[in-house]
Jmol script that loads the backbone (N, CA, C; Angstrom):
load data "model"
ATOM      1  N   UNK A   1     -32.920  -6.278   3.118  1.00  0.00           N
ATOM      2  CA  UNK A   1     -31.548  -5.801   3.223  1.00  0.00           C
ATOM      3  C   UNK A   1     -30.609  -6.979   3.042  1.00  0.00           C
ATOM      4  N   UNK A   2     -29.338  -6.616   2.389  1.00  0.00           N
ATOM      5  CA  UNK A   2     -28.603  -8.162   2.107  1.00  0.00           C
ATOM      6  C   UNK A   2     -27.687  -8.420   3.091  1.00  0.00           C
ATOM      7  N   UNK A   3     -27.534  -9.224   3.863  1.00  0.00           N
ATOM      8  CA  UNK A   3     -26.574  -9.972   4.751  1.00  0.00           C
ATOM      9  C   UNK A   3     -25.077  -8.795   4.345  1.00  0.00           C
ATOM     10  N   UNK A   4     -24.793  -8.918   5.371  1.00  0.00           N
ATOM     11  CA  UNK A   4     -23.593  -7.756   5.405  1.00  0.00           C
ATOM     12  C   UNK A   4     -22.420  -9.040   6.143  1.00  0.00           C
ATOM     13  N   UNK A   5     -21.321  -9.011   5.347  1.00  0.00           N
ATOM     14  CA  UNK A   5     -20.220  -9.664   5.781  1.00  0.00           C
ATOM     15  C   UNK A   5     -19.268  -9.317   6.840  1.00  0.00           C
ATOM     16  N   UNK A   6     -17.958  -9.949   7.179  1.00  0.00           N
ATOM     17  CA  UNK A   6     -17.449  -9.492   8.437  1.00  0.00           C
ATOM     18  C   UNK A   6     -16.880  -8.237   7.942  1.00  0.00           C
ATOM     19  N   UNK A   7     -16.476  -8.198   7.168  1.00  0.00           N
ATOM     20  CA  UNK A   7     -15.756  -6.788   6.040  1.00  0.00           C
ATOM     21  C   UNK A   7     -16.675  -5.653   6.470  1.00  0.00           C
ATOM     22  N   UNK A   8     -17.679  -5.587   5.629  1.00  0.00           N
ATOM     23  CA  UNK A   8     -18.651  -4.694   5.556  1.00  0.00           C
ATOM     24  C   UNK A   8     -18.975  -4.305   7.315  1.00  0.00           C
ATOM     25  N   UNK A   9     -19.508  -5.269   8.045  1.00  0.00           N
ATOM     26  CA  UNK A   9     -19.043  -4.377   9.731  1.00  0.00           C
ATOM     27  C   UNK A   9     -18.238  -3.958  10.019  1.00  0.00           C
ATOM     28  N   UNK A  10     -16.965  -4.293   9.761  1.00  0.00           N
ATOM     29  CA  UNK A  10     -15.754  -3.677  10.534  1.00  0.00           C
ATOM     30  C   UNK A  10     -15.423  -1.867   9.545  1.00  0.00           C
ATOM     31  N   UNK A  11     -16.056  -2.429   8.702  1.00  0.00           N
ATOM     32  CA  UNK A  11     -15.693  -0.892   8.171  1.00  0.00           C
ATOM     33  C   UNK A  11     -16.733  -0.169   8.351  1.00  0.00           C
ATOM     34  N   UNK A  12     -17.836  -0.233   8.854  1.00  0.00           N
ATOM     35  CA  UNK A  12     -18.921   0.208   9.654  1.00  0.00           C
ATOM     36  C   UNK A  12     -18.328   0.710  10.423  1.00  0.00           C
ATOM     37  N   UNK A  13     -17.526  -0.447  11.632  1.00  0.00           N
ATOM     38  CA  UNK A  13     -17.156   0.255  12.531  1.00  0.00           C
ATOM     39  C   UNK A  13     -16.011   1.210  12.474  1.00  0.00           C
ATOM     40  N   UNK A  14     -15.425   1.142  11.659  1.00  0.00           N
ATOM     41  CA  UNK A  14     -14.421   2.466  11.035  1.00  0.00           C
ATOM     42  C   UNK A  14     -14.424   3.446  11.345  1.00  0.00           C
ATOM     43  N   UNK A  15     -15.652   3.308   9.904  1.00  0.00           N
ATOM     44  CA  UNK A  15     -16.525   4.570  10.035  1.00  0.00           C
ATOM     45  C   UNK A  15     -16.866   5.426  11.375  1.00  0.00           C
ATOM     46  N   UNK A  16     -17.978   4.293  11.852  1.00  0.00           N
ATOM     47  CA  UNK A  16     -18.663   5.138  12.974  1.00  0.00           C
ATOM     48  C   UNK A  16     -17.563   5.847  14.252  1.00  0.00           C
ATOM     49  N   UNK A  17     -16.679   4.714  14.830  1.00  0.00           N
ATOM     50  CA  UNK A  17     -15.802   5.145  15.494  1.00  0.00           C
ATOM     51  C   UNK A  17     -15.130   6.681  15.067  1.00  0.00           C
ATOM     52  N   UNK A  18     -14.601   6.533  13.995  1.00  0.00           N
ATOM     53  CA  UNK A  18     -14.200   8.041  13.563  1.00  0.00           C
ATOM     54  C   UNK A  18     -14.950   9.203  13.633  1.00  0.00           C
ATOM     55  N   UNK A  19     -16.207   8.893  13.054  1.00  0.00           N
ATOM     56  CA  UNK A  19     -17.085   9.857  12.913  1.00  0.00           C
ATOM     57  C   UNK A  19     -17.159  10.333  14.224  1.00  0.00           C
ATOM     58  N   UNK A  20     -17.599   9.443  15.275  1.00  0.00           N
ATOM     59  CA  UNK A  20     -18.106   9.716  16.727  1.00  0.00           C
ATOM     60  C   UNK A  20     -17.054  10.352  17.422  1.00  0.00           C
ATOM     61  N   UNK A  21     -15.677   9.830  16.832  1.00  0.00           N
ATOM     62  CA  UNK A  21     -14.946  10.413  17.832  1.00  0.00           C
ATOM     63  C   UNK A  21     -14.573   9.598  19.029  1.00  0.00           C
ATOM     64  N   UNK A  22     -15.141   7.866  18.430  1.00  0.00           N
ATOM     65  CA  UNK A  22     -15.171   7.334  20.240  1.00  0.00           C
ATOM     66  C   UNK A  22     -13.419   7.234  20.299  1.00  0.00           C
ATOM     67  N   UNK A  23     -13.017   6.735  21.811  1.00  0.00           N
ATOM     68  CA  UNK A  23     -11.825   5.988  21.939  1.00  0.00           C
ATOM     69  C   UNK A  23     -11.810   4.625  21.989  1.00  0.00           C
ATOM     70  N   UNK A  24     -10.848   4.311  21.474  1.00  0.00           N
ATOM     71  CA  UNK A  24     -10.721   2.780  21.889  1.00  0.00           C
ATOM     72  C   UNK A  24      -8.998   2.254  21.820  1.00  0.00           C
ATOM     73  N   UNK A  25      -9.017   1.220  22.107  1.00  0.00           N
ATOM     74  CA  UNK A  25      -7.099   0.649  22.152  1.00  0.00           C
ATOM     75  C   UNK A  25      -6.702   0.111  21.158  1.00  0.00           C
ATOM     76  N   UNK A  26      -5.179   0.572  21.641  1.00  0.00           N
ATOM     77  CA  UNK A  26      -4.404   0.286  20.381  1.00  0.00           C
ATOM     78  C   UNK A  26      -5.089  -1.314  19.718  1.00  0.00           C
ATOM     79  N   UNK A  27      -5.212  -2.295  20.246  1.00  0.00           N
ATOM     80  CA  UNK A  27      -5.381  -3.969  20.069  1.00  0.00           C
ATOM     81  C   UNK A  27      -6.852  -4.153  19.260  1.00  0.00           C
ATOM     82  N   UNK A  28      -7.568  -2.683  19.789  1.00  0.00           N
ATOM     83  CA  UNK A  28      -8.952  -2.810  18.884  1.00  0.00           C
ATOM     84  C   UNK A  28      -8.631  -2.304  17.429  1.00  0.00           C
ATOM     85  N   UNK A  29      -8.223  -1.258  17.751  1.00  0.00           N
ATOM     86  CA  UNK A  29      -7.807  -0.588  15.933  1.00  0.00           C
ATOM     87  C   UNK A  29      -7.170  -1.471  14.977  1.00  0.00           C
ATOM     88  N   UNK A  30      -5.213  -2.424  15.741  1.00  0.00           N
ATOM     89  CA  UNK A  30      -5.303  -3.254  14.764  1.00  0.00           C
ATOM     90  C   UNK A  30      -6.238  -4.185  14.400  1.00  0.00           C
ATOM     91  N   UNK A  31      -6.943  -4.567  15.196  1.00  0.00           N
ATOM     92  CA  UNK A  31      -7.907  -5.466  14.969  1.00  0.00           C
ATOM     93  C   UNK A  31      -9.386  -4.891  14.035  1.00  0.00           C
ATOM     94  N   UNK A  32      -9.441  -3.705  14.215  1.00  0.00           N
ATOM     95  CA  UNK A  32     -10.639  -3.308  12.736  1.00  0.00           C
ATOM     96  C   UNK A  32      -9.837  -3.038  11.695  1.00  0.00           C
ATOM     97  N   UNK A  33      -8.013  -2.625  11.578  1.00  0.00           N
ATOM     98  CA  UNK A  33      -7.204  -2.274  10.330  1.00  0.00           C
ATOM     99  C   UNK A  33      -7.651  -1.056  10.426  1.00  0.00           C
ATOM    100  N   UNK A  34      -7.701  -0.274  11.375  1.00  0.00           N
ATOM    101  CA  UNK A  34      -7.236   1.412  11.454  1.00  0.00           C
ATOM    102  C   UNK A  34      -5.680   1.507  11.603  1.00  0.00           C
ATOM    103  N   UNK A  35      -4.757   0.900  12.237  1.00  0.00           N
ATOM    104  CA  UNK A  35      -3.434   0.621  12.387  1.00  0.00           C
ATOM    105  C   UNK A  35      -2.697  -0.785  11.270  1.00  0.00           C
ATOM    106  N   UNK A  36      -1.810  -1.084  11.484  1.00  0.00           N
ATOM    107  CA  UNK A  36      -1.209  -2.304  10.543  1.00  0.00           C
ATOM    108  C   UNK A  36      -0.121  -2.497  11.792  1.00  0.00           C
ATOM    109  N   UNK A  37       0.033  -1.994  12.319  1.00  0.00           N
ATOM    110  CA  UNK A  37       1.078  -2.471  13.666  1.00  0.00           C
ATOM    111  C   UNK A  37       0.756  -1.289  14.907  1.00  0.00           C
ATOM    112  N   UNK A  38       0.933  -2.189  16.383  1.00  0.00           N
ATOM    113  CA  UNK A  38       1.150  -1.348  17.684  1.00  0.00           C
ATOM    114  C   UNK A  38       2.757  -1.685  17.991  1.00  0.00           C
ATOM    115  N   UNK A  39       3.169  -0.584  18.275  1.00  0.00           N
ATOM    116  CA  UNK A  39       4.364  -0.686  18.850  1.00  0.00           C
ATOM    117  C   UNK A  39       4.290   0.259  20.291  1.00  0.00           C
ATOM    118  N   UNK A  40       5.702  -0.198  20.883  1.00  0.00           N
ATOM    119  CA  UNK A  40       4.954   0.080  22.428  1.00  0.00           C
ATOM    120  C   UNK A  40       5.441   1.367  22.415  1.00  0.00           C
ATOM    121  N   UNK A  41       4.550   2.371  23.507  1.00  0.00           N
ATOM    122  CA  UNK A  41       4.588   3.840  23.752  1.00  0.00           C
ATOM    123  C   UNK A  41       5.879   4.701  23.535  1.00  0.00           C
ATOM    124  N   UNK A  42       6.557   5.291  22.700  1.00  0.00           N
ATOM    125  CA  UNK A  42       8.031   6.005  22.403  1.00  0.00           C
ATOM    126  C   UNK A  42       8.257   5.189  21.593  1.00  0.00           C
ATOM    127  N   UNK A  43       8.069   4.507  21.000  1.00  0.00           N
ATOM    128  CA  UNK A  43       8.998   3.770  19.448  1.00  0.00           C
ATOM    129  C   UNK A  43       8.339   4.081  18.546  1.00  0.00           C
ATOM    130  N   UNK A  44       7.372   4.852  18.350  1.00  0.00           N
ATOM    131  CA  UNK A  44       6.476   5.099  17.369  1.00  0.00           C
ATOM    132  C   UNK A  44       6.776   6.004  16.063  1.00  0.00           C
ATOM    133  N   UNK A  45       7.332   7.074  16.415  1.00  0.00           N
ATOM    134  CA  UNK A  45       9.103   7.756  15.507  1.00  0.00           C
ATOM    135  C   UNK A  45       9.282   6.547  15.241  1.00  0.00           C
ATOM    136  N   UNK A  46      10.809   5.688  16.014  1.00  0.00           N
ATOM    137  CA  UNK A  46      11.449   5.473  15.327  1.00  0.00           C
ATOM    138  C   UNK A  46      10.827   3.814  14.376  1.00  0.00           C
ATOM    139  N   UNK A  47      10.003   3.529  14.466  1.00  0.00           N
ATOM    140  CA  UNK A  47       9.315   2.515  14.421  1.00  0.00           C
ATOM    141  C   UNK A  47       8.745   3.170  12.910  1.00  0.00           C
ATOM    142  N   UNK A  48       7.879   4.238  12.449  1.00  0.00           N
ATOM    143  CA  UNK A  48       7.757   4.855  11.614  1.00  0.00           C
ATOM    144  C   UNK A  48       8.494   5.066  10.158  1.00  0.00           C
ATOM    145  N   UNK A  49      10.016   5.628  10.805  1.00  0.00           N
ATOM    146  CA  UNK A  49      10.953   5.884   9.920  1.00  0.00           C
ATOM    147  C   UNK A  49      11.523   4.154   9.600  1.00  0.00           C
ATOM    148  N   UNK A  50      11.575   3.477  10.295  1.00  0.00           N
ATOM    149  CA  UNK A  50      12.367   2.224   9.751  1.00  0.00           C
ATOM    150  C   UNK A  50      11.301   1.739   8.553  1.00  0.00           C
ATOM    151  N   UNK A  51      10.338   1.804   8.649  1.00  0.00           N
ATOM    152  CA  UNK A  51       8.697   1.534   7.808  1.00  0.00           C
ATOM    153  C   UNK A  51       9.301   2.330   6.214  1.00  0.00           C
ATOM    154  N   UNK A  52       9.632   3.792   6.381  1.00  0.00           N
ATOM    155  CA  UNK A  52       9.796   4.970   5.652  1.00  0.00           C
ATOM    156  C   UNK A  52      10.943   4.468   4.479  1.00  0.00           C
ATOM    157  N   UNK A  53      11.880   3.790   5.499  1.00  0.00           N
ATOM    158  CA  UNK A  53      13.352   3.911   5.036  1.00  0.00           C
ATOM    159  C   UNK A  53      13.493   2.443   3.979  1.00  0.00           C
ATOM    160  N   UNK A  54      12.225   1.708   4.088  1.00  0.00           N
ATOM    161  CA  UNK A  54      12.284   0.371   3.783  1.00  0.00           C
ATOM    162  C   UNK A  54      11.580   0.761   2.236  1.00  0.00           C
ATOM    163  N   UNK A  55      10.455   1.356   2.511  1.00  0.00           N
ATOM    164  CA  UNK A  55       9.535   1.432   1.168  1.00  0.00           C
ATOM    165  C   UNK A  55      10.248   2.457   0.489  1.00  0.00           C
ATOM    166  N   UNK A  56      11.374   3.273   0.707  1.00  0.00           N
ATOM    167  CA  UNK A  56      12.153   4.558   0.002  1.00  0.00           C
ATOM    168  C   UNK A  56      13.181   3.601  -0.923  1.00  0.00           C
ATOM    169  N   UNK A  57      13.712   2.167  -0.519  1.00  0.00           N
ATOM    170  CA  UNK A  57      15.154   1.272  -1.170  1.00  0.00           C
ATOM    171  C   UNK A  57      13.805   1.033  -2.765  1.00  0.00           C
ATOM    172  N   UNK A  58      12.716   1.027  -2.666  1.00  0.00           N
ATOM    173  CA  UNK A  58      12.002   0.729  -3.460  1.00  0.00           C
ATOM    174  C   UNK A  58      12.308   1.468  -4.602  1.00  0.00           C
ATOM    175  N   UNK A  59      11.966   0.624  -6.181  1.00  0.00           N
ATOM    176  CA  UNK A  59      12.146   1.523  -7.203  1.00  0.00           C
ATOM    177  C   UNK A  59      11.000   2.796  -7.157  1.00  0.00           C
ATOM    178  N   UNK A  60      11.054   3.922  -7.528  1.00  0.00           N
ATOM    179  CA  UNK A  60       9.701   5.038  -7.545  1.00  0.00           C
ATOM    180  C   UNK A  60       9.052   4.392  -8.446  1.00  0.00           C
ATOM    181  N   UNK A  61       9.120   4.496  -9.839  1.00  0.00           N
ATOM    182  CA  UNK A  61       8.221   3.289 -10.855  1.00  0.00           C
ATOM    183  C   UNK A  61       7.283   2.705 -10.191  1.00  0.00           C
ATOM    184  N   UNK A  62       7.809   1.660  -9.444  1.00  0.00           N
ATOM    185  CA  UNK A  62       6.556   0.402  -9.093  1.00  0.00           C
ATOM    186  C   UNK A  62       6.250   1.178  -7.748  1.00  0.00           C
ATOM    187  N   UNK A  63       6.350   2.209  -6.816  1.00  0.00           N
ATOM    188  CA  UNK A  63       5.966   3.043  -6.073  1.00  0.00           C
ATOM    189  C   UNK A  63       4.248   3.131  -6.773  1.00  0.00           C
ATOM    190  N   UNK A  64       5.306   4.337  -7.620  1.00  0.00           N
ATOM    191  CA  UNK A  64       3.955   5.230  -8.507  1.00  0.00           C
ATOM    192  C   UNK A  64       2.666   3.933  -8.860  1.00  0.00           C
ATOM    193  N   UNK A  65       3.182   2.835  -9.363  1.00  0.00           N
ATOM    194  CA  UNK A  65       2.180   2.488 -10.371  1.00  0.00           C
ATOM    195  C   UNK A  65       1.607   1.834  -8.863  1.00  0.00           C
ATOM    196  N   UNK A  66       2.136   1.402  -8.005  1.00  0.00           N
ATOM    197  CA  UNK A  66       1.386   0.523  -6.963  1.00  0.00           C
ATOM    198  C   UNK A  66       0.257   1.522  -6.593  1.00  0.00           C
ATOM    199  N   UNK A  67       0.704   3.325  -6.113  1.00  0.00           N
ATOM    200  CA  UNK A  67      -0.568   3.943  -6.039  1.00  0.00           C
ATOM    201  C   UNK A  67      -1.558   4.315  -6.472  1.00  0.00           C
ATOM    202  N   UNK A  68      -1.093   4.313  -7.771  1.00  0.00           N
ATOM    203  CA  UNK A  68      -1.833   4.537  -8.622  1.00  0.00           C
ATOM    204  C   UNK A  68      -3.690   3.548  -9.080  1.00  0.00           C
ATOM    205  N   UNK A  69      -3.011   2.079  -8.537  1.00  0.00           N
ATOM    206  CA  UNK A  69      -3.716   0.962  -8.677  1.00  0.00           C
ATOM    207  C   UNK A  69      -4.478   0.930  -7.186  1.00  0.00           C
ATOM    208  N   UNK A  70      -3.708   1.243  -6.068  1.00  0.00           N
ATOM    209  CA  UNK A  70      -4.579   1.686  -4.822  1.00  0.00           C
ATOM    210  C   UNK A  70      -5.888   2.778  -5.195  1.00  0.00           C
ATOM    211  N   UNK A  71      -5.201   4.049  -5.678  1.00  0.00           N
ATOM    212  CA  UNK A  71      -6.320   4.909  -5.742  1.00  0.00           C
ATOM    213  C   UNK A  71      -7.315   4.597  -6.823  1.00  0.00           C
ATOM    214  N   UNK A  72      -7.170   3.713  -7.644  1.00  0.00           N
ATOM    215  CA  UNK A  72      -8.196   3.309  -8.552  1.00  0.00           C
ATOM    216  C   UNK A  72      -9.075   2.140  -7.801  1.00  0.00           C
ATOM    217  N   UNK A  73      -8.273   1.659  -6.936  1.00  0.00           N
ATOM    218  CA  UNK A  73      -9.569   0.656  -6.020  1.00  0.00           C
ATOM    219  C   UNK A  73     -10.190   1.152  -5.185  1.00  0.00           C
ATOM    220  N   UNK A  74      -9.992   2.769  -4.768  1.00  0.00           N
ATOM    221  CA  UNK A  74     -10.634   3.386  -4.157  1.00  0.00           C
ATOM    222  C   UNK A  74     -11.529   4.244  -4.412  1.00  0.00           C
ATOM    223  N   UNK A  75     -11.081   4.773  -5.877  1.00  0.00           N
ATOM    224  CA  UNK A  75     -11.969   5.377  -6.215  1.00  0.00           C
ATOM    225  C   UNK A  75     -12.919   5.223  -7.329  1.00  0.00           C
ATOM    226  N   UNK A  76     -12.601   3.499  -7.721  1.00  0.00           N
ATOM    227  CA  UNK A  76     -13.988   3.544  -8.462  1.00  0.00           C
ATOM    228  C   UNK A  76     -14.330   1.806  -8.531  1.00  0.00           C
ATOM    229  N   UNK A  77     -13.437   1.161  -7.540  1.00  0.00           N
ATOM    230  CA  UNK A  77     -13.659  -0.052  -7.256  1.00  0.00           C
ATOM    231  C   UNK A  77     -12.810  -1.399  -7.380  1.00  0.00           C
ATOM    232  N   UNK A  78     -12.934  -2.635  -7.011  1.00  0.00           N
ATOM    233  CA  UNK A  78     -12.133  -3.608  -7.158  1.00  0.00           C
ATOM    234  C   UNK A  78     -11.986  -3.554  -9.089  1.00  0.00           C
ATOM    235  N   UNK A  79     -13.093  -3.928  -9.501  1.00  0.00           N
ATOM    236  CA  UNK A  79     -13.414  -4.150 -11.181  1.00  0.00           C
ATOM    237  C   UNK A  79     -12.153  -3.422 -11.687  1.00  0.00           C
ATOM    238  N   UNK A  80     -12.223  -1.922 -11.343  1.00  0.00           N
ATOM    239  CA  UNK A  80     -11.775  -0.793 -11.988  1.00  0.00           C
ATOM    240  C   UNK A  80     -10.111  -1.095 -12.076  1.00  0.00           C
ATOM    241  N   UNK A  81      -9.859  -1.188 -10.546  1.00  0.00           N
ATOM    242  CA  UNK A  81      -8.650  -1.593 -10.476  1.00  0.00           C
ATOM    243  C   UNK A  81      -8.026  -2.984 -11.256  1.00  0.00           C
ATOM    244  N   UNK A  82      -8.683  -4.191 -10.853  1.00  0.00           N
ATOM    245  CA  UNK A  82      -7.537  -4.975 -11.689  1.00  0.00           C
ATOM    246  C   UNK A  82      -8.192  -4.833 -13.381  1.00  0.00           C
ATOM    247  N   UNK A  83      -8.865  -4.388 -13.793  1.00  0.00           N
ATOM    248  CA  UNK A  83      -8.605  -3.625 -15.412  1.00  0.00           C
ATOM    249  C   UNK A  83      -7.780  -3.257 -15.616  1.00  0.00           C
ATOM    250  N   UNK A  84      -7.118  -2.135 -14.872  1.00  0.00           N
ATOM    251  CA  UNK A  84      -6.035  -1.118 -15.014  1.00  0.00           C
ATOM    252  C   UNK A  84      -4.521  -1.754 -14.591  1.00  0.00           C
ATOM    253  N   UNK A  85      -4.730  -3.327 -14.236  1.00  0.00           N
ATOM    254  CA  UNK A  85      -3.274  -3.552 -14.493  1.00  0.00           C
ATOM    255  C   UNK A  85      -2.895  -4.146 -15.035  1.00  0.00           C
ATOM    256  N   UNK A  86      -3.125  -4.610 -16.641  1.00  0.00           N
ATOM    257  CA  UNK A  86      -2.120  -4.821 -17.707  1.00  0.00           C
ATOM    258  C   UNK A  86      -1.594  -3.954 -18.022  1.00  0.00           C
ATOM    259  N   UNK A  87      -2.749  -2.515 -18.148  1.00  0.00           N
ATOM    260  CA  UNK A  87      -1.648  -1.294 -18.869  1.00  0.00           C
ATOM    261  C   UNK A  87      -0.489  -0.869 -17.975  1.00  0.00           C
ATOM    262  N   UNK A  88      -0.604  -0.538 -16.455  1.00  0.00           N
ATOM    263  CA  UNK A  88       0.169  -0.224 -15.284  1.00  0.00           C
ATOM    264  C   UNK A  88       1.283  -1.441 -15.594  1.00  0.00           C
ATOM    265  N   UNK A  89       1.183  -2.510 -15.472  1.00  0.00           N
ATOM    266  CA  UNK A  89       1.690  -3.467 -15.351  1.00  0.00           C
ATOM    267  C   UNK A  89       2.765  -3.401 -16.883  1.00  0.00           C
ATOM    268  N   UNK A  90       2.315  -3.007 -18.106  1.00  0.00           N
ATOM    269  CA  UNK A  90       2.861  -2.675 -19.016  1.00  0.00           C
ATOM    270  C   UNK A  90       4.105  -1.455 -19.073  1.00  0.00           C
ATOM    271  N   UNK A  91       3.297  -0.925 -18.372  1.00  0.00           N
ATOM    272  CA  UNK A  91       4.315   0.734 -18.526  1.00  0.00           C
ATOM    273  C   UNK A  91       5.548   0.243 -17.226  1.00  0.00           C
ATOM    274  N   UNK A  92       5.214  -0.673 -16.364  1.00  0.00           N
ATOM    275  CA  UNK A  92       6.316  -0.561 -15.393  1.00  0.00           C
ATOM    276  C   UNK A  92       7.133  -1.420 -16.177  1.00  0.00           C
ATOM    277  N   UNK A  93       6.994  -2.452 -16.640  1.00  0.00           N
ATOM    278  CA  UNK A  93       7.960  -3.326 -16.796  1.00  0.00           C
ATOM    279  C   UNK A  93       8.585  -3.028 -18.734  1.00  0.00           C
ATOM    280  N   UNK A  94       8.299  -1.936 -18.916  1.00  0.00           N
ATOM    281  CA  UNK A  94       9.361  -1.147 -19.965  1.00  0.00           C
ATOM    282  C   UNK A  94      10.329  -0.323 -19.472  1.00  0.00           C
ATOM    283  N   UNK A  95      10.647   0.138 -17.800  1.00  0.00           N
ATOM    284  CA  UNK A  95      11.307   0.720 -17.643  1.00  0.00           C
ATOM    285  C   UNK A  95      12.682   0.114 -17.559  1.00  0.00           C
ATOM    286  N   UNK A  96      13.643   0.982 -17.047  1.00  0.00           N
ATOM    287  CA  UNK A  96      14.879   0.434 -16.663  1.00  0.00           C
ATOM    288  C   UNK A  96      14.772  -0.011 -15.601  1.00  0.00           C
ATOM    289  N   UNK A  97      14.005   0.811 -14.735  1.00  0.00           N
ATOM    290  CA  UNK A  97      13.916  -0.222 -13.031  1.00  0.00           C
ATOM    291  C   UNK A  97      13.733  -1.432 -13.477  1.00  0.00           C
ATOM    292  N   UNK A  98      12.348  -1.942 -13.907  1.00  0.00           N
ATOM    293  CA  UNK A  98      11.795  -3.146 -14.020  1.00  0.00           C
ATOM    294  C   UNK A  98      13.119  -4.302 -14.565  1.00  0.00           C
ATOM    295  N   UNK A  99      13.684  -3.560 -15.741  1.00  0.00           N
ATOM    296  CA  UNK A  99      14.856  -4.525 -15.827  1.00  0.00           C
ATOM    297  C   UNK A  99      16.132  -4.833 -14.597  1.00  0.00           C
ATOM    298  N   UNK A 100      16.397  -3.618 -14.580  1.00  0.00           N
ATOM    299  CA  UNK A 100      17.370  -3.597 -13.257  1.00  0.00           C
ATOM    300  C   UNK A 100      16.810  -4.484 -12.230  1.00  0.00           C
ATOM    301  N   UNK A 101      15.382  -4.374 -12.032  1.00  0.00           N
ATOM    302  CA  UNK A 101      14.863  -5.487 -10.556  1.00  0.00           C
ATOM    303  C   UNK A 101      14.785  -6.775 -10.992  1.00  0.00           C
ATOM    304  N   UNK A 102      14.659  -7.363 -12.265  1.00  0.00           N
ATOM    305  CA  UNK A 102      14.929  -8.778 -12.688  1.00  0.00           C
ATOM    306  C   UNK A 102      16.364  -8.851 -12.476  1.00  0.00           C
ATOM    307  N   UNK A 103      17.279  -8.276 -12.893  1.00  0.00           N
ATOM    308  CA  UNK A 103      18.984  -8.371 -13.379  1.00  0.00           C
ATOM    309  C   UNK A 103      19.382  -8.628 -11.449  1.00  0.00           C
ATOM    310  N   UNK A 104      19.137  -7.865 -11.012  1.00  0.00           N
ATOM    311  CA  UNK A 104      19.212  -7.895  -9.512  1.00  0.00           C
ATOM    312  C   UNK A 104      18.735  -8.990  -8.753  1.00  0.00           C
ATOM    313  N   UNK A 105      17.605  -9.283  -8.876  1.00  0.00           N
ATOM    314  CA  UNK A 105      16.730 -10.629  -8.527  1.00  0.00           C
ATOM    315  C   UNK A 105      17.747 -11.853  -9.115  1.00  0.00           C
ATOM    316  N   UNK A 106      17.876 -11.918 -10.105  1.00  0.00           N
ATOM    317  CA  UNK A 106      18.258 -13.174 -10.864  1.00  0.00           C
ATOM    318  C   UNK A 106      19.930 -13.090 -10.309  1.00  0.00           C
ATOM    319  N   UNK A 107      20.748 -11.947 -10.064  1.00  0.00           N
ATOM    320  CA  UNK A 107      22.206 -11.739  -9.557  1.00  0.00           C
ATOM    321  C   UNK A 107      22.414 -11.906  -7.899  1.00  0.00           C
ATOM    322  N   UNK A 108      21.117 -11.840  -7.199  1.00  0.00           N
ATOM    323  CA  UNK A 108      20.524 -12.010  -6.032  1.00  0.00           C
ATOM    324  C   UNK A 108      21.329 -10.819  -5.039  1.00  0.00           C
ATOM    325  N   UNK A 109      21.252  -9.667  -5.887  1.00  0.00           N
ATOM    326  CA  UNK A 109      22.025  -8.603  -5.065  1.00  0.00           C
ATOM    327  C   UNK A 109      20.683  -7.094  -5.047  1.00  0.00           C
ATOM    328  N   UNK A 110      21.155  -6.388  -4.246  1.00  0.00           N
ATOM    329  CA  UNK A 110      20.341  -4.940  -4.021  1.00  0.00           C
ATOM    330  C   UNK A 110      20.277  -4.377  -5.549  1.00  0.00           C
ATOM    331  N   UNK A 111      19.079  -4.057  -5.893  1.00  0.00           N
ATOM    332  CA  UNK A 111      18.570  -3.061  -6.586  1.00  0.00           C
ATOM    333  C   UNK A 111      19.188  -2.064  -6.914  1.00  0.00           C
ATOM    334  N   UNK A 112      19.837  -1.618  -7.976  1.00  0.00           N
ATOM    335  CA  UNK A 112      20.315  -0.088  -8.187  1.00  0.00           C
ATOM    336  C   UNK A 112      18.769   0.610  -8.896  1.00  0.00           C
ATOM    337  N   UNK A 113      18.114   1.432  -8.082  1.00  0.00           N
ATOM    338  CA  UNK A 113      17.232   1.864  -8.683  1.00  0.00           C
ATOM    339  C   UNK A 113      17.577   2.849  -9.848  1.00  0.00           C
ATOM    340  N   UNK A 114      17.152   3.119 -10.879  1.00  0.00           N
ATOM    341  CA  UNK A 114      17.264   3.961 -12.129  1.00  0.00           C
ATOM    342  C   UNK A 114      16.400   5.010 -12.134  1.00  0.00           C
ATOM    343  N   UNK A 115      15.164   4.765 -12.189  1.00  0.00           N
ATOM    344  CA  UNK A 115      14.068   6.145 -11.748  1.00  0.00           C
ATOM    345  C   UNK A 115      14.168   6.337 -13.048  1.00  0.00           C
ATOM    346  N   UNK A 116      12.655   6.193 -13.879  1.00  0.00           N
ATOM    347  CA  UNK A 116      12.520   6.934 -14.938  1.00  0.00           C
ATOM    348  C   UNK A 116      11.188   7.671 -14.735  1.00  0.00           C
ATOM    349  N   UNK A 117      11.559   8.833 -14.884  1.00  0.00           N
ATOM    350  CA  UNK A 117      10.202   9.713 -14.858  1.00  0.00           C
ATOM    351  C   UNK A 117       9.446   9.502 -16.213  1.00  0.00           C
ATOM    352  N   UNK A 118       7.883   8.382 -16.339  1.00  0.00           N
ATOM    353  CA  UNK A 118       7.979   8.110 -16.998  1.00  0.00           C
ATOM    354  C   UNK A 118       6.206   7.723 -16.625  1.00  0.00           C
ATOM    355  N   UNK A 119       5.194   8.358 -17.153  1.00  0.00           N
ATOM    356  CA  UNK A 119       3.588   8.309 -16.383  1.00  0.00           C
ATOM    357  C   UNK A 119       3.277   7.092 -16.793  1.00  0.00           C
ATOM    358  N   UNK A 120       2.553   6.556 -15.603  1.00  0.00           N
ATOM    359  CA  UNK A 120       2.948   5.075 -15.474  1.00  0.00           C
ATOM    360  C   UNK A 120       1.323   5.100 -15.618  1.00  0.00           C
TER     361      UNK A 120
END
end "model"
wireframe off; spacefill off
backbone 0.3
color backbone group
């Protein structure tokens, strides 16, 4: 059997935890990356929406193509995924967002997002 890394346990323990149903604390979950933040008991709403309201100022474009490149590392591997981003990487940066987020960057002001519906 080949040596299993710290990676490969913790997503063991993922797994199993879920499956089983066990409990455990907030400090363990961030710590296997079932969570990405604890916030304390009742801020969890509004703690949520500030998360919501941050990734929404985002252009949709580089939204789309970012998931798009997630669900390809999920569903058919690391390889698969960075293959697939020159073309992703191509189609975003023909849009108008992509220009608008340089013009913005380089003017050092907020983003006017443009939104082109446009399969990335």
């Amino acid at each position: 059997m080949a040596d299993s890394t710290p990676s490969d346990t913790i997503r063991t323990e993922k797994t199993d935890r879920l499956m089983l149903r066990d409990e455990f604390d907030p400090g363990r979950a961030l710590q296997i990356g079932l969570v990405q933040e604890v916030v304390p008991a009742g801020r969890q709403i509004e703690r949520a929406l500030e998360i919501a309201r941050r990734i929404a100022r985002n252009a949709l474009i580089g939204l789309r193509a970012m998931k798009e490149a997630a669900l390809k590392y999920i569903q058919a591997g690391e390889a698969t995924a960075v293959a697939a981003i020159p073309s992703i990487h191509a189609a975003v940066m023909e849009t108008g967002d992509a220009k608008e987020g340089i013009r913005s960057f380089i003017e050092r002001r907020e983003s006017a997002s443009i939104y082109e519906l446009r399969s990335v």
